[in-house]
C-alpha positions in Angstrom: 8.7 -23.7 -22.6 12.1 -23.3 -21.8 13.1 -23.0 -17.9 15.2 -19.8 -18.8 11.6 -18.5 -20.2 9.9 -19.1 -16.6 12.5 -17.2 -15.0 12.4 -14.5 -17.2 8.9 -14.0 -16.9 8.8 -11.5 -14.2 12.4 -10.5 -14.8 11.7 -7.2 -16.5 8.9 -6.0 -14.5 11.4 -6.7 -11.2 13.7 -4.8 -13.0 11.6 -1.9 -13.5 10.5 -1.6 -10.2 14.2 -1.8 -9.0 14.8 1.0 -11.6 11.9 3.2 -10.2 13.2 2.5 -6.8 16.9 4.0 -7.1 16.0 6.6 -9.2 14.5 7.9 -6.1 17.6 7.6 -4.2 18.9 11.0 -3.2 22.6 11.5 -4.1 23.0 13.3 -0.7 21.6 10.7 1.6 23.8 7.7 0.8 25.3 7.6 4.6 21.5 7.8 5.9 21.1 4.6 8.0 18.1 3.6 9.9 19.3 2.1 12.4 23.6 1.7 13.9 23.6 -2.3 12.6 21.7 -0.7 9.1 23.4 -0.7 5.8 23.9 2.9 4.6 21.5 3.9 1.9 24.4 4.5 -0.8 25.7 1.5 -0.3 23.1 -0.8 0.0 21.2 1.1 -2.8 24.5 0.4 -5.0 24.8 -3.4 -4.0 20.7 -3.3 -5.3 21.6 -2.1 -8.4 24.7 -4.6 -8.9 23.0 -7.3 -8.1 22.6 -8.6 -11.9 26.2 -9.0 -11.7 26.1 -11.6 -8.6 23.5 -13.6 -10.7 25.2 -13.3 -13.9 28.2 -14.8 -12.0 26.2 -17.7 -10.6 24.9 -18.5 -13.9 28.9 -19.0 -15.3 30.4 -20.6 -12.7 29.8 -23.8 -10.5 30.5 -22.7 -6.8 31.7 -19.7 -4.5 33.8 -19.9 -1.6 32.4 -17.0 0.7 35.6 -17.7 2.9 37.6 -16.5 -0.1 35.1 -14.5 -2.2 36.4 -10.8 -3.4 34.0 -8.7 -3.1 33.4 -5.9 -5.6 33.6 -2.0 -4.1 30.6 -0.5 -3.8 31.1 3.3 -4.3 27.5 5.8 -4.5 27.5 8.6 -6.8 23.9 9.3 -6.9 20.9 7.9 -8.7 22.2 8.4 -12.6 25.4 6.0 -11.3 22.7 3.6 -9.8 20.5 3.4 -13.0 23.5 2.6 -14.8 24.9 0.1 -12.9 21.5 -1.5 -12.8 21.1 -1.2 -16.6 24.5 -2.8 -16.9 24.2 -5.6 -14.7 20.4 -6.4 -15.4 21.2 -6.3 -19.5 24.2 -9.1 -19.3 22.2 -11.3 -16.8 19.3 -11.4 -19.2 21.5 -12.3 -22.2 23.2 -15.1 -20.5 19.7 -16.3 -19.4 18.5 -16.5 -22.8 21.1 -18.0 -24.0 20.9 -21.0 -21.0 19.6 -24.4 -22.1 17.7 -25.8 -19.3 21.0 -28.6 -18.6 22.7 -25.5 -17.5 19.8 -24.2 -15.6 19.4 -27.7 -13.8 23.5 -27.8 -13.1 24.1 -27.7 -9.2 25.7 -24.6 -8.3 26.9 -24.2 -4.6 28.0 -21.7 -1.8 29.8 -22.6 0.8 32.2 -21.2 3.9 35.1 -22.9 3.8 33.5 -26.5 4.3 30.5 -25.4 5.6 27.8 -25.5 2.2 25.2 -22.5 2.8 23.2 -23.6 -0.4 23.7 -26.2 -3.0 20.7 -26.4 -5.7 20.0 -26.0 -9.1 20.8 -23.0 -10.9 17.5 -22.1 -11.6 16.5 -22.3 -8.1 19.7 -20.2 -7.0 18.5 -17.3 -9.8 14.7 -17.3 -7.8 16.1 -17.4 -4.8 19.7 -16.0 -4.3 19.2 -13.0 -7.5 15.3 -12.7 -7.5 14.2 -12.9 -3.9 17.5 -11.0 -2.4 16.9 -8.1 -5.1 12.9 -7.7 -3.7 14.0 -7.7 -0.5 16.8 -4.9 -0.8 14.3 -3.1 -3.1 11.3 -3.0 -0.1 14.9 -1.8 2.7 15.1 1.0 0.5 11.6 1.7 0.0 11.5 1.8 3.9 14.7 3.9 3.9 12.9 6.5 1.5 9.5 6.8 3.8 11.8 7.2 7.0 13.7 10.3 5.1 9.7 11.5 4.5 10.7 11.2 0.7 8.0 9.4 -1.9 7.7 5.7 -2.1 6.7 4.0 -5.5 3.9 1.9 -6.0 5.3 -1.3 -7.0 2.7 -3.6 -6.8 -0.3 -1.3 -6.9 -0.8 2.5 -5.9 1.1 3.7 -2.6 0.9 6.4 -0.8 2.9 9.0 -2.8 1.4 7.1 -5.9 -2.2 6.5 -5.1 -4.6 4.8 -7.8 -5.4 6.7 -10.2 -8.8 6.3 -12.4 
């Protein structure tokens, strides 16, 4: 089995919990934050959805330079622009995945500050850990966003409490 294979595994089902997720994002809540050091919802639910496009990147190039990095604007327009952009991003990220040997999966990719190297490791282990993990976590912010506002949370993993089991 190829490594691209493993890591695809769960890819689609992460995917589609991501996609329940923002499509419960209301359009007029995207300056809600939680807390004054919070993320607003808008934006954080719009880096969420774009976050195919950070993996995608890490998949085609060797390094980053967070010192120098360009960010891309992140801009909410309500759940229909977040779908999208998730569709977009998560759709290009899987074809360059399948198309991966498992050299380039095992090529050391690396981000740094300046000099200062926050993680250097194997593509494959970037994808888990940089793409995968950081697009679960943002996923469960806004799930806790979405119960703070009193609005329904999905069950992601099994029922919840606005989606209880149902026989």
């Amino acid at each position: 089995m190829k490594i691209a294979d493993l890591l695809l595994a769960d890819y689609d089902h992460e995917i589609e919990n991501t996609r329940r997720t923002l499509a419960l994002i209301p359009a007029d809540k995207g300056d809600f934050k939680p807390h004054e050091k919070s993320m607003p919802m808008g934006r954080l639910a719009e880096h969420t959805a774009r976050m195919g496009e950070f993996g995608n990147m890490v998949m085609n190039t060797e390094d980053m330079d967070l010192a120098t990095a360009k960010w891309p604007e992140f801009h909410f327009n309500g759940p229909e622009q977040l779908l999208k952009h998730l569709q977009e991003s998560s759709s290009q990220l899987k074809q360059t995945l399948n198309a991966m040997s498992d050299e380039d999966l095992e090529k050391v990719w690396t981000m740094r500050f300046g000099n200062k190297i926050i993680i250097q490791a194997p593509k494959y282990l970037v994808f888990r850990t940089m793409f995968l993990n950081h697009l679960v976590h943002h996923r469960a912010q806004l799930g806790v966003y979405l119960r703070l506002l009193n609005l329904p949370v999905p069950g992601l993993y099994g029922p919840s409490a606005d989606e209880p089991f149902q026989p």
